[in-house]
ROSE-4610 file (N, C-alpha, C; in Angstrom, 1 decimal, always signed):
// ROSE-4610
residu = [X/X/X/X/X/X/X/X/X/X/X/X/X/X/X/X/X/X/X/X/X/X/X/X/X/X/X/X/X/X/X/X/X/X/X/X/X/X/X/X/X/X/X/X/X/X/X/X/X/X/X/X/X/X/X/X/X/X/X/X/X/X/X/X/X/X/X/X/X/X/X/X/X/X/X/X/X/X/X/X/X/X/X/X/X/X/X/X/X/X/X/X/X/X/X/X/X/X/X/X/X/X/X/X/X/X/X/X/X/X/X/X/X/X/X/X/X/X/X/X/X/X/X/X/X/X/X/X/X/X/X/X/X/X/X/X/X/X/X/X/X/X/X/X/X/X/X/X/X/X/X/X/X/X/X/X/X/X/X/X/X/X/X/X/X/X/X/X/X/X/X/X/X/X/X/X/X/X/X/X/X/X/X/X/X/X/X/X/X/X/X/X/X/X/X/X/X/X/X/X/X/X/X/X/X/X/X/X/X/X/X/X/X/X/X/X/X/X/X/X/X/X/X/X/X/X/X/X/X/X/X/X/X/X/X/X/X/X/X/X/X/X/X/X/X/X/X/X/X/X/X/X/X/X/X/X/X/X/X/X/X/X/X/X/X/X/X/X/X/X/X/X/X/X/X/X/X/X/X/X/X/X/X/X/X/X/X/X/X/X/X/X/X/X/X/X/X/X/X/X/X/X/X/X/X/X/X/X/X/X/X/X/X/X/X/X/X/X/X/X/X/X/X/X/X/X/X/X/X/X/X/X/X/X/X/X/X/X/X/X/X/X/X/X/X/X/X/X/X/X/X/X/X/X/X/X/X/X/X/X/X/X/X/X/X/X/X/X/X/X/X/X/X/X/X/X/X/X/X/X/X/X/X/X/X/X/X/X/X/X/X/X/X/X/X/X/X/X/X/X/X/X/X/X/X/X/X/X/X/X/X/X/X/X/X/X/X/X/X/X/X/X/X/X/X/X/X/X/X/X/X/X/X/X/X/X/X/X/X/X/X/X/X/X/X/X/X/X/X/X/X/X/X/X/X/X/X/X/X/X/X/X/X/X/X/X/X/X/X/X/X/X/X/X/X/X/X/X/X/X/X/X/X/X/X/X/X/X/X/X/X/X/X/X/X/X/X/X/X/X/X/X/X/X/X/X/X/X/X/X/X/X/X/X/X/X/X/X/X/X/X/X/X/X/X/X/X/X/X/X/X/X/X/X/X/X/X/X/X/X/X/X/X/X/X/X/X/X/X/X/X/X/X/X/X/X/X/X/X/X/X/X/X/X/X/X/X/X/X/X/X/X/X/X/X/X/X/X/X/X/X/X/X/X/X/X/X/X/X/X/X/X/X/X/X/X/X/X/X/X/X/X/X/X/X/X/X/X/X/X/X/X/X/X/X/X/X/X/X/X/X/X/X/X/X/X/X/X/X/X/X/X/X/X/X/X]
num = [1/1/1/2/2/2/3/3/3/4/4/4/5/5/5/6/6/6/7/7/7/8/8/8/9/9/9/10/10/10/11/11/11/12/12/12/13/13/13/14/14/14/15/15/15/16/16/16/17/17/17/18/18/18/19/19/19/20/20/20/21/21/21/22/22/22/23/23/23/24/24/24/25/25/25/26/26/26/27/27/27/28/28/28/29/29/29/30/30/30/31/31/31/32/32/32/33/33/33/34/34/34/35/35/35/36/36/36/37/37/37/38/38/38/39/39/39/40/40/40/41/41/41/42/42/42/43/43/43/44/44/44/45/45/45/46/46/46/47/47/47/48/48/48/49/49/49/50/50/50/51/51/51/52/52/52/53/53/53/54/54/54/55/55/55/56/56/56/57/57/57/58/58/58/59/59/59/60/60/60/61/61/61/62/62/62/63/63/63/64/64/64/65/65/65/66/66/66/67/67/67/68/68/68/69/69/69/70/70/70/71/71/71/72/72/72/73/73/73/74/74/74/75/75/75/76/76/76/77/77/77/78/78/78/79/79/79/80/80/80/81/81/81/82/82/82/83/83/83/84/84/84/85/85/85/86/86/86/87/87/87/88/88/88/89/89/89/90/90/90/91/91/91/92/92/92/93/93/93/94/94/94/95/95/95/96/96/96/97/97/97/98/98/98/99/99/99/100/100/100/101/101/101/102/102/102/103/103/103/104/104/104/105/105/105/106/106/106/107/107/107/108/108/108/109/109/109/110/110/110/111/111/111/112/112/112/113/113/113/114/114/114/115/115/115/116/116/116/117/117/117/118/118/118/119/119/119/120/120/120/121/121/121/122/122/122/123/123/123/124/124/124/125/125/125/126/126/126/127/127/127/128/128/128/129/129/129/130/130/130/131/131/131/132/132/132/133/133/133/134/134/134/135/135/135/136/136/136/137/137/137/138/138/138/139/139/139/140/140/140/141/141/141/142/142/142/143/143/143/144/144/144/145/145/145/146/146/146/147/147/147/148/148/148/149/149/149/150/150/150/151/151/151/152/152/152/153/153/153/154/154/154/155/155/155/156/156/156/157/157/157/158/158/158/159/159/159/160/160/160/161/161/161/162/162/162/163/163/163/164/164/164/165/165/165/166/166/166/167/167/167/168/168/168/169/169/169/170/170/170/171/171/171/172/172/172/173/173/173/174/174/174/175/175/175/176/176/176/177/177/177/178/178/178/179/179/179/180/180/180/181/181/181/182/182/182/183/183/183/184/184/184/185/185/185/186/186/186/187/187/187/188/188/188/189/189/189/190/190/190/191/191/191/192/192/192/193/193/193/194/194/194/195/195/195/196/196/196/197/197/197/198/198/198/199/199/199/200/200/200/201/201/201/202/202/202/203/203/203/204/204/204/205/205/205/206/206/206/207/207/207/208/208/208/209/209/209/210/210/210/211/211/211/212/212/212]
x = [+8.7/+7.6/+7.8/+7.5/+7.9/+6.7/+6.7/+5.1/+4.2/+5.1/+3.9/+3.0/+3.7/+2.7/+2.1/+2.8/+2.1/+0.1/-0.2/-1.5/-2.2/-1.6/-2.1/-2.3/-1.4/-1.7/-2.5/-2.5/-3.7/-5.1/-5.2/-6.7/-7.2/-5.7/-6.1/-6.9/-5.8/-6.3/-7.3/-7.7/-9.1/-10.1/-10.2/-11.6/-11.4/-10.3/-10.5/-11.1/-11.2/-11.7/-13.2/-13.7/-14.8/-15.9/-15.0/-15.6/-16.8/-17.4/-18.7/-19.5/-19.5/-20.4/-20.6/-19.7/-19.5/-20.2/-20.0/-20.7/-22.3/-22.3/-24.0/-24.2/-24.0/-24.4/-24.2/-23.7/-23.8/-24.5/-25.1/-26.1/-27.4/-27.5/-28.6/-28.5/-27.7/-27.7/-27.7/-27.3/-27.4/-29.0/-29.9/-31.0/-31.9/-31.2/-31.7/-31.2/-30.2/-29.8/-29.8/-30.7/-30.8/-30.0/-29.6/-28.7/-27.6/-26.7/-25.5/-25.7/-26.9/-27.2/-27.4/-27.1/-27.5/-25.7/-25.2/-23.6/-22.8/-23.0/-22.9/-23.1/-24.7/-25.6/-24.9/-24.1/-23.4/-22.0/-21.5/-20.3/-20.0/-21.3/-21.1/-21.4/-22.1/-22.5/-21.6/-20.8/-19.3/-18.6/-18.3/-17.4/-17.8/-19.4/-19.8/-19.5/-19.8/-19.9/-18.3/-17.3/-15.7/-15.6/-15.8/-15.5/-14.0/-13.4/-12.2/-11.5/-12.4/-11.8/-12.9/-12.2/-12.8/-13.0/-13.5/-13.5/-13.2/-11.9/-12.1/-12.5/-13.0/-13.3/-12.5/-11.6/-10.2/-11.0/-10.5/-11.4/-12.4/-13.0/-14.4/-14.7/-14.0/-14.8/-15.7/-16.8/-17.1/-17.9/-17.8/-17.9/-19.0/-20.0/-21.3/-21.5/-20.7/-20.5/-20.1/-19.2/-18.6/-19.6/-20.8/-21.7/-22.7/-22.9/-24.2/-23.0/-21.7/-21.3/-21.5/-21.5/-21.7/-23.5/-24.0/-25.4/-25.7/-24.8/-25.0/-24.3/-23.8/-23.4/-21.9/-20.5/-19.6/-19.0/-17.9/-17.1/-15.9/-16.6/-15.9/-15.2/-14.4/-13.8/-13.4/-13.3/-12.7/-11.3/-10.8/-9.5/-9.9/-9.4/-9.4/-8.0/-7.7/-6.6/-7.1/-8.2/-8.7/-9.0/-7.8/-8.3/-9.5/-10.3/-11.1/-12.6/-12.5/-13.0/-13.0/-12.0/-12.5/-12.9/-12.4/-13.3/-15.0/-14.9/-16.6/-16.9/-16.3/-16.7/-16.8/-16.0/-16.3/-17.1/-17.4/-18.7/-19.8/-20.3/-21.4/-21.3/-20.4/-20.7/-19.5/-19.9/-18.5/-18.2/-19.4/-18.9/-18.2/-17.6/-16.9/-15.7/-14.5/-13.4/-12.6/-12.3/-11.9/-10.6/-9.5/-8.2/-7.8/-6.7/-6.0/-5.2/-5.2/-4.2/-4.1/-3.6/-3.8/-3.6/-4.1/-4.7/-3.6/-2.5/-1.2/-0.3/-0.1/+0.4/-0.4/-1.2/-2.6/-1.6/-1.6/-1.1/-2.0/-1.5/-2.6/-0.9/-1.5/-0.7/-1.0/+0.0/-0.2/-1.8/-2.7/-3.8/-4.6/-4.6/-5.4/-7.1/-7.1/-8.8/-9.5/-10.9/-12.1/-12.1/-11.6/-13.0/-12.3/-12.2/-11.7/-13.0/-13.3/-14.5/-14.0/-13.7/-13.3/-14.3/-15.1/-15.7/-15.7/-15.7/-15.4/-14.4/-13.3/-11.8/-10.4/-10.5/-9.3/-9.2/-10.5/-10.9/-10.0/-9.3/-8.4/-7.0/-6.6/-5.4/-5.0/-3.9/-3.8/-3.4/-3.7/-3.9/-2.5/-1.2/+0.1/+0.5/+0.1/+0.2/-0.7/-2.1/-2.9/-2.5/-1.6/-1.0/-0.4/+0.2/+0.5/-0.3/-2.0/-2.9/-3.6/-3.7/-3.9/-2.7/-1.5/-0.6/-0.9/-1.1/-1.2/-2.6/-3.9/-5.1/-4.7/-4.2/-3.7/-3.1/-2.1/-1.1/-2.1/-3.0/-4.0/-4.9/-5.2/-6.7/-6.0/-6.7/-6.6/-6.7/-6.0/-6.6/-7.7/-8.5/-10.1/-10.7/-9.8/-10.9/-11.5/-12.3/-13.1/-12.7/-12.4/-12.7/-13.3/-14.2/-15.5/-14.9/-15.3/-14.8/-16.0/-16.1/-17.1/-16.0/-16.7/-16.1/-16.7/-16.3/-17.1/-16.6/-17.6/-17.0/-17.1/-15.8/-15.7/-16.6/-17.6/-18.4/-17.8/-17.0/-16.6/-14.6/-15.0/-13.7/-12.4/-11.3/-10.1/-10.4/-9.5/-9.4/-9.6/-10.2/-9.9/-10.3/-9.5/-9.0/-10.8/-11.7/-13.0/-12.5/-13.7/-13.9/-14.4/-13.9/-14.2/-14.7/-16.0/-16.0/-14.6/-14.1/-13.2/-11.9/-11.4/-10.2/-9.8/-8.8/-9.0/-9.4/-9.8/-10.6/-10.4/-10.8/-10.3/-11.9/-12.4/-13.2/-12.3/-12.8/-12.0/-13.1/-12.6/-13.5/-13.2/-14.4/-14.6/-13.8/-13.3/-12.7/-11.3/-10.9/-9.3/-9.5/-10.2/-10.0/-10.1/-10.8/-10.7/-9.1/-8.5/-7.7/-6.3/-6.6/-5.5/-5.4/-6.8/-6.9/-6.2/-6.7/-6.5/-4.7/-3.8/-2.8/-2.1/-2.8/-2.7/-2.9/-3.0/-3.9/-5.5/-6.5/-7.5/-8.3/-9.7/-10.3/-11.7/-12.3/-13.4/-14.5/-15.6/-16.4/-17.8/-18.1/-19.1/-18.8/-19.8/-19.4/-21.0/-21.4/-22.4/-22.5/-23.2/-22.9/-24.3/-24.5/-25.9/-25.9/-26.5/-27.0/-27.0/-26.2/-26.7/-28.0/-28.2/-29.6/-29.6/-31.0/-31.3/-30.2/-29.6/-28.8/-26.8/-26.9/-25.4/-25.1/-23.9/-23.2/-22.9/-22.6/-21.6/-22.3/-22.2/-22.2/-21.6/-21.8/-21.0/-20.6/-19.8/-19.2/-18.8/-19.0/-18.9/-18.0/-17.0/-16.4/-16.3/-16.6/-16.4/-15.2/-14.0/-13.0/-12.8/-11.9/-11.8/-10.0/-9.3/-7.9/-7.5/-6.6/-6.2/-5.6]
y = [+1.8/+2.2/+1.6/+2.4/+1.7/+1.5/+0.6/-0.2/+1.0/+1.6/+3.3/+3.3/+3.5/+4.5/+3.5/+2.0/+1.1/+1.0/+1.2/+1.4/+2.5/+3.7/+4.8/+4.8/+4.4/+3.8/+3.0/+1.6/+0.9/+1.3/+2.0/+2.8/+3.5/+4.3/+5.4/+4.6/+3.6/+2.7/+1.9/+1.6/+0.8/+1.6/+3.0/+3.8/+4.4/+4.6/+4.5/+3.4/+2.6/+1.7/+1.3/+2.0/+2.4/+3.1/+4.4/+5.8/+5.7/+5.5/+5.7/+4.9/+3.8/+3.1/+3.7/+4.1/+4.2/+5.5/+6.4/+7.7/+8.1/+6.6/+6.1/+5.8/+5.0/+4.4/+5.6/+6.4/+7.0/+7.9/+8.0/+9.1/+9.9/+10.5/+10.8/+9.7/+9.1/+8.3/+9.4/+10.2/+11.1/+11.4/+11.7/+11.8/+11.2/+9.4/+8.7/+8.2/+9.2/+9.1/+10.6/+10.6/+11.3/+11.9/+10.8/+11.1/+11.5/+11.1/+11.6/+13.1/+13.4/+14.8/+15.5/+15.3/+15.8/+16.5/+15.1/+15.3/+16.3/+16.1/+16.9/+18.5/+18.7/+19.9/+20.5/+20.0/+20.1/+20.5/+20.2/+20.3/+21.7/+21.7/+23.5/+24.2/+23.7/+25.3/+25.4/+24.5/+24.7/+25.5/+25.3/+26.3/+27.2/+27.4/+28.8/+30.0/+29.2/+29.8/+30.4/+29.7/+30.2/+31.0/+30.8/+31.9/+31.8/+30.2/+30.1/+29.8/+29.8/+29.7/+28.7/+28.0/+27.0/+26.0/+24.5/+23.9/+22.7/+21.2/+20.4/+19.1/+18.8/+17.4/+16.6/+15.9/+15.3/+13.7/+12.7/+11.5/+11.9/+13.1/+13.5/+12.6/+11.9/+10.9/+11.5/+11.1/+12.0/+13.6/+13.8/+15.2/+15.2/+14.2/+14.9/+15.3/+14.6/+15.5/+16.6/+17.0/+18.8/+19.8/+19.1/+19.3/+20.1/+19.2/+19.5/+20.2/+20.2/+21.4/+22.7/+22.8/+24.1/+24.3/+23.3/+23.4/+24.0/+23.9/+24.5/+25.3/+26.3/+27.5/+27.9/+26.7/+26.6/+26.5/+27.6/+27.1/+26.5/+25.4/+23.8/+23.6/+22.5/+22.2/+20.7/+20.0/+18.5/+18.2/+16.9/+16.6/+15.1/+14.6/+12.8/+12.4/+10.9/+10.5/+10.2/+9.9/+9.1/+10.6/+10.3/+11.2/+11.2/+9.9/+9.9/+10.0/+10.3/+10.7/+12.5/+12.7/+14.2/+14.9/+13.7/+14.4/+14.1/+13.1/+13.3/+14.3/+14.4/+15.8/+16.9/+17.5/+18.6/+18.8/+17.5/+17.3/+17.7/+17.0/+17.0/+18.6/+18.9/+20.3/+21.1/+21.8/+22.3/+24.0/+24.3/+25.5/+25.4/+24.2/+23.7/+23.3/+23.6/+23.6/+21.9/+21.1/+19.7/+19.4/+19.1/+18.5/+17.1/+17.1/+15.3/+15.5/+14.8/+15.4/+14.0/+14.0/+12.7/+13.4/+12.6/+13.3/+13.6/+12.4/+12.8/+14.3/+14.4/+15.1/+16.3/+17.6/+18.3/+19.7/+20.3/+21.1/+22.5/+22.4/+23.7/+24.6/+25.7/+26.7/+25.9/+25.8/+26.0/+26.7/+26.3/+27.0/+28.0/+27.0/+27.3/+26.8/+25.6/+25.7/+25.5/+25.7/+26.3/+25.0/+24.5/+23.0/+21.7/+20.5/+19.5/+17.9/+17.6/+16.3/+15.3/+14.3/+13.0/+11.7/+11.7/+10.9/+9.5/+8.3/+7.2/+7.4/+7.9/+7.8/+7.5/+8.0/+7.0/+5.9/+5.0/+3.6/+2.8/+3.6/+2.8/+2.9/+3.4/+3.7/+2.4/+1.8/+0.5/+1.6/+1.1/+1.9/+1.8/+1.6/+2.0/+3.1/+3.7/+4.5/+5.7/+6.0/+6.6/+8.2/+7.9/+9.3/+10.3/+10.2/+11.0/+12.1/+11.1/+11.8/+12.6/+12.4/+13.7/+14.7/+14.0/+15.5/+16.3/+16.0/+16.6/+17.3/+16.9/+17.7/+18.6/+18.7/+19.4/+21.0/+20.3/+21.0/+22.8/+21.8/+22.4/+23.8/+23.0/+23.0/+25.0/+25.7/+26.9/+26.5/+27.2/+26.8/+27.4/+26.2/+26.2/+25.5/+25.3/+24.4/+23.0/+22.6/+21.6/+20.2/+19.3/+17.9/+16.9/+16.4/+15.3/+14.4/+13.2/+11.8/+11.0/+10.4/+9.0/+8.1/+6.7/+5.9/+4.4/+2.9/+1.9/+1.3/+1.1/+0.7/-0.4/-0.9/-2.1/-3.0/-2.2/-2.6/-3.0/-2.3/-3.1/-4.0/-4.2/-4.8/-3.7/-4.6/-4.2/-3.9/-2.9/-2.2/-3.7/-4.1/-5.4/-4.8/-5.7/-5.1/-6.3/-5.7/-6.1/-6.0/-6.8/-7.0/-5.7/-4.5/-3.3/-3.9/-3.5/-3.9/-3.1/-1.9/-1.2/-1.6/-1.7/-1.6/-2.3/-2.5/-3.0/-1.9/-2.2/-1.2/-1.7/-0.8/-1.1/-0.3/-1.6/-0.8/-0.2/+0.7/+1.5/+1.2/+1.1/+1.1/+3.0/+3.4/+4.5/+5.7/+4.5/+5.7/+5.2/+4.5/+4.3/+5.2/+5.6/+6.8/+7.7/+8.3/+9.6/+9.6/+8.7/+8.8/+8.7/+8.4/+8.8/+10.6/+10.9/+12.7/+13.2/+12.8/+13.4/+13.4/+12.6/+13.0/+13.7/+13.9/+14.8/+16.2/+16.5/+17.6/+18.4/+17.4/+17.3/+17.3/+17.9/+17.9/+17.3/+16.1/+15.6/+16.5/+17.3/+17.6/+16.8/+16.0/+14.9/+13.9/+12.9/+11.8/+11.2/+10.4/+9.5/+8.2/+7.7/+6.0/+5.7/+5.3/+4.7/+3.1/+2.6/+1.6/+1.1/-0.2/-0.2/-0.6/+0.4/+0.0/-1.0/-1.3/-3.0/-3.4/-2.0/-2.5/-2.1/-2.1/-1.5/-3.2/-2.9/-4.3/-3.9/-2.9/-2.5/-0.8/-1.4/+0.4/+1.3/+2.5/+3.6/+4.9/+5.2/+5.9/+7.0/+8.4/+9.7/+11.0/+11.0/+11.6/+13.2/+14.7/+15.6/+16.6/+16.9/+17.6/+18.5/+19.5/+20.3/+20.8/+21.0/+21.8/+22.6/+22.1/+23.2/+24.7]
z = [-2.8/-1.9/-0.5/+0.4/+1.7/+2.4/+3.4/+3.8/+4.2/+4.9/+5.5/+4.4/+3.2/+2.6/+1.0/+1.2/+0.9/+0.2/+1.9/+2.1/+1.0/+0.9/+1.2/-0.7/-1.5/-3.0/-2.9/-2.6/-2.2/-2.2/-1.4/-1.4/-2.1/-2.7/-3.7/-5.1/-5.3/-6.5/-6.5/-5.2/-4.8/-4.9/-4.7/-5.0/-6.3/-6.9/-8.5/-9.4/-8.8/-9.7/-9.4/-8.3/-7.9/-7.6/-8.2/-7.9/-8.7/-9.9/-10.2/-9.8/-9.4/-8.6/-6.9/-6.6/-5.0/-5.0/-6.1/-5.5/-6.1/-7.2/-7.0/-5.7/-5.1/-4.3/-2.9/-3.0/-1.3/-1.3/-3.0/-3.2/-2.4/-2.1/-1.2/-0.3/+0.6/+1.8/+3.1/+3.2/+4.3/+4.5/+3.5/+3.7/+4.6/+4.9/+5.4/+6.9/+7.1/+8.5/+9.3/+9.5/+10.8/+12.0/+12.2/+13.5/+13.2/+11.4/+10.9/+10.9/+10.5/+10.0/+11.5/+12.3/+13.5/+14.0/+13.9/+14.0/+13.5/+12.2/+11.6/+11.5/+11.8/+11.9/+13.2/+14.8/+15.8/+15.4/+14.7/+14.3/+13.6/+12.7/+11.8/+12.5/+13.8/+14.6/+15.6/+15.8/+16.4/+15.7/+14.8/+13.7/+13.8/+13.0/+12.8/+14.0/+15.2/+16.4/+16.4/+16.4/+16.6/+15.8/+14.2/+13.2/+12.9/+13.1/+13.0/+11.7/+10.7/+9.2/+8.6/+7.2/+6.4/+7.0/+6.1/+6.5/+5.6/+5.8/+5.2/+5.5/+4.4/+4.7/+3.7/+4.9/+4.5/+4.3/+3.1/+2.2/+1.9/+1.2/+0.7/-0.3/-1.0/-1.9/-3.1/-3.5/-4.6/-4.2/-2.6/-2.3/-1.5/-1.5/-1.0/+0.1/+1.2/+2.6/+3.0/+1.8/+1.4/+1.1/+0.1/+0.1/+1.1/+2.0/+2.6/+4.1/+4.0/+5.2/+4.4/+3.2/+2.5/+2.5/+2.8/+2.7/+4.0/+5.6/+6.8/+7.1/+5.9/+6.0/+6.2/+5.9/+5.9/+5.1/+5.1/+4.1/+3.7/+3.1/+2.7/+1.3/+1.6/+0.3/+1.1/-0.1/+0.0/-0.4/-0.2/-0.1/-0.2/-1.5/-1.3/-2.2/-1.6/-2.6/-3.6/-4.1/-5.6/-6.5/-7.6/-8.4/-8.9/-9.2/-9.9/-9.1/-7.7/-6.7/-7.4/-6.9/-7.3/-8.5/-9.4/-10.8/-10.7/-10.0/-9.9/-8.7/-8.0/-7.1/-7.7/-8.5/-9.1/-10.1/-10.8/-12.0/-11.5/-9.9/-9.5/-8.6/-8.1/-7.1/-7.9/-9.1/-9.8/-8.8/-7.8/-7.0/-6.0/-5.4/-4.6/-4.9/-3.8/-4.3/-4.0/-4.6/-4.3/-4.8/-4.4/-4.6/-4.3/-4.3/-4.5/-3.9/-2.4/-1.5/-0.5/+0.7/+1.5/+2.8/+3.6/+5.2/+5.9/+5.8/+6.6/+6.0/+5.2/+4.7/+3.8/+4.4/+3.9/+3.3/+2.2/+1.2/+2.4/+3.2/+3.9/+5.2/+5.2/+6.0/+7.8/+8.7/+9.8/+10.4/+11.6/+12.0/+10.8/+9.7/+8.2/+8.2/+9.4/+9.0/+10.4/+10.6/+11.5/+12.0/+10.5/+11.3/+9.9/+10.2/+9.6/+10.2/+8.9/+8.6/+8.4/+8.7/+8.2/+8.6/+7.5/+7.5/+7.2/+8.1/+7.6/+6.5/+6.9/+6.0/+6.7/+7.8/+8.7/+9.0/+8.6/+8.9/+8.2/+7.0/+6.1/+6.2/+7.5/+8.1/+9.0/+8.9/+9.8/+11.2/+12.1/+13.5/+14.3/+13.8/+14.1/+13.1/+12.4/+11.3/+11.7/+12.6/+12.6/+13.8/+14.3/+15.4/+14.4/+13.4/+12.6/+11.8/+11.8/+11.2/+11.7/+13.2/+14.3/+14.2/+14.4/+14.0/+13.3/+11.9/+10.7/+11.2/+11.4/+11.7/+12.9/+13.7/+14.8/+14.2/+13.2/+12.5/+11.5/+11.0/+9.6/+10.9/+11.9/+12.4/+13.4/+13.3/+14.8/+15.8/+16.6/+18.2/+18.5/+19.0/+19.0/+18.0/+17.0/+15.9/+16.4/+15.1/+15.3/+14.6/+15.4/+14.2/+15.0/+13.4/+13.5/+13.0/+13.3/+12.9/+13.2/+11.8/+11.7/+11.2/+11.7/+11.5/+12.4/+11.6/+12.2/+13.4/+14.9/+16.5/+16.2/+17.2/+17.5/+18.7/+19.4/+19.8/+21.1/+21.7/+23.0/+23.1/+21.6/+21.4/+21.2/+20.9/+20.3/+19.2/+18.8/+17.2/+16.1/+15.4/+14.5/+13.1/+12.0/+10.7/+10.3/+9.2/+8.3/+6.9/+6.5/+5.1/+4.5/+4.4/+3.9/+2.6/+1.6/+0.0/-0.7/-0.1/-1.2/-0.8/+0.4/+1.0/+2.3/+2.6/+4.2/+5.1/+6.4/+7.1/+8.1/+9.5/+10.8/+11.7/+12.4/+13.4/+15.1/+15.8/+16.7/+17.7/+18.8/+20.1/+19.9/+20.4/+20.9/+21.5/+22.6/+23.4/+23.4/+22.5/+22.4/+21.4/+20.1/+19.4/+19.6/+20.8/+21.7/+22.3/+22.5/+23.8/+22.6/+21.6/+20.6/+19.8/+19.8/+19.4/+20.7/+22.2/+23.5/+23.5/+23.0/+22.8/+21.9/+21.0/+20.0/+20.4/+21.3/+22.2/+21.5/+21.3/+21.2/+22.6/+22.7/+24.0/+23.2/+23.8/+23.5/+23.7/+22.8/+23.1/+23.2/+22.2/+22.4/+21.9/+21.8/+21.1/+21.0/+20.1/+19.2/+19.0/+19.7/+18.9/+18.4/+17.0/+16.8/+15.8/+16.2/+16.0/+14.5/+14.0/+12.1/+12.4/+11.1/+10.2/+9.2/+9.2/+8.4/+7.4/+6.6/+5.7/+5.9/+7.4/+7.5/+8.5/+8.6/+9.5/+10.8/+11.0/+12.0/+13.1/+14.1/+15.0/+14.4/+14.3/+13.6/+15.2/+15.1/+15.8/+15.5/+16.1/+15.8/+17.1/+16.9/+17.9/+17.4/+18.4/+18.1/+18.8/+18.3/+19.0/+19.0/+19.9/+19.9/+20.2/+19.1/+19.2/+20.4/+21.3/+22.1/+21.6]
């Protein structure tokens, strides 16, 4: 196994051994954020608006953010490394399509989707590793498509590696993760920053792109 891809077993095995608890626990959390759902709710009407194809959401985890893009009128399917991730995805949304796949490397055709989600899942990329994963979304995505990224800010600082509970993790200053899509030839459409709530640690950060 070579260090690259090291990591990328790592995590897989780290949310297998956590997937029933973890997808208790993220359970109806969108309900409670607002401003995610806003991001989000921007992001599908981006898509819907181009008419540029599907949509994935690359680390879906046990799916529920696949979920609720299908709930705003898109059509979604998931993609995570934890098998056991996607067996609870398809338990819980069996009309949704979910596979076992990894972000760098997406089982998808050239300019095959509308629109690409990654939610708090590149966070577990060490950040000399992470240009390749804009390739690959570049690669999947049409010209004109859309990609969303959540994920935890560094608040001003340098990129630094946290005590993730599942995995190692990495917070991103803002606009050094814009300025890494922008080489990718990404064009920033918006961006989000909100504040943790009583029971989060960290700023959460939300960037929206757009494929040349």
């Amino acid at each position: 196994m070579t260090e690259s891809s090291s990591y990328i077993t790592a995590t897989a095995e780290a949310y297998d051994a956590i997937a029933v608890r973890y997808a208790e626990f993220v359970q109806g959390s969108l309900d409670r954020l607002p401003l995610d759902r806003a991001v989000l709710a921007a992001f599908a009407e981006f898509v819907r608006t181009a008419g540029a194809g599907p949509v994935a959401e690359v680390g879906c985890g046990p799916g529920y953010v696949t979920a609720h893009l299908r709930d705003l009128g898109l059509d979604a399917f998931g993609v995570d490394l934890s098998p056991v991730m996607i067996d609870l995805a398809r338990e819980a949304y069996p009309d949704l399509r979910f596979q076992v796949g990894s972000m760098d490397a997406l089982d998808l055709a050239d300019g095959e989707l509308g629109g690409i989600v990654s939610w708090y899942s590149v966070i577990h990329t060490p950040p000399q590793e992470l240009p390749p994963y804009f390739a690959e979304f570049r690669r999947v995505l049409a010209p004109g498509g859309y990609l969303l990224l959540g994920f935890f800010e560094s608040e001003g600082g340098p990129v630094v590696a946290f005590d993730h509970k599942v995995a190692p993790a990495y917070r991103w200053p803002i606009d050094d993760l814009a300025e890494l899509a922008r080489k990718a030839d990404f064009v920033e459409v918006g961006r989000m920053l909100r504040e943790p709530q009583e029971e989060e640690r960290f700023r959460r950060g939300h960037l929206l792109m757009r494929r040349h």
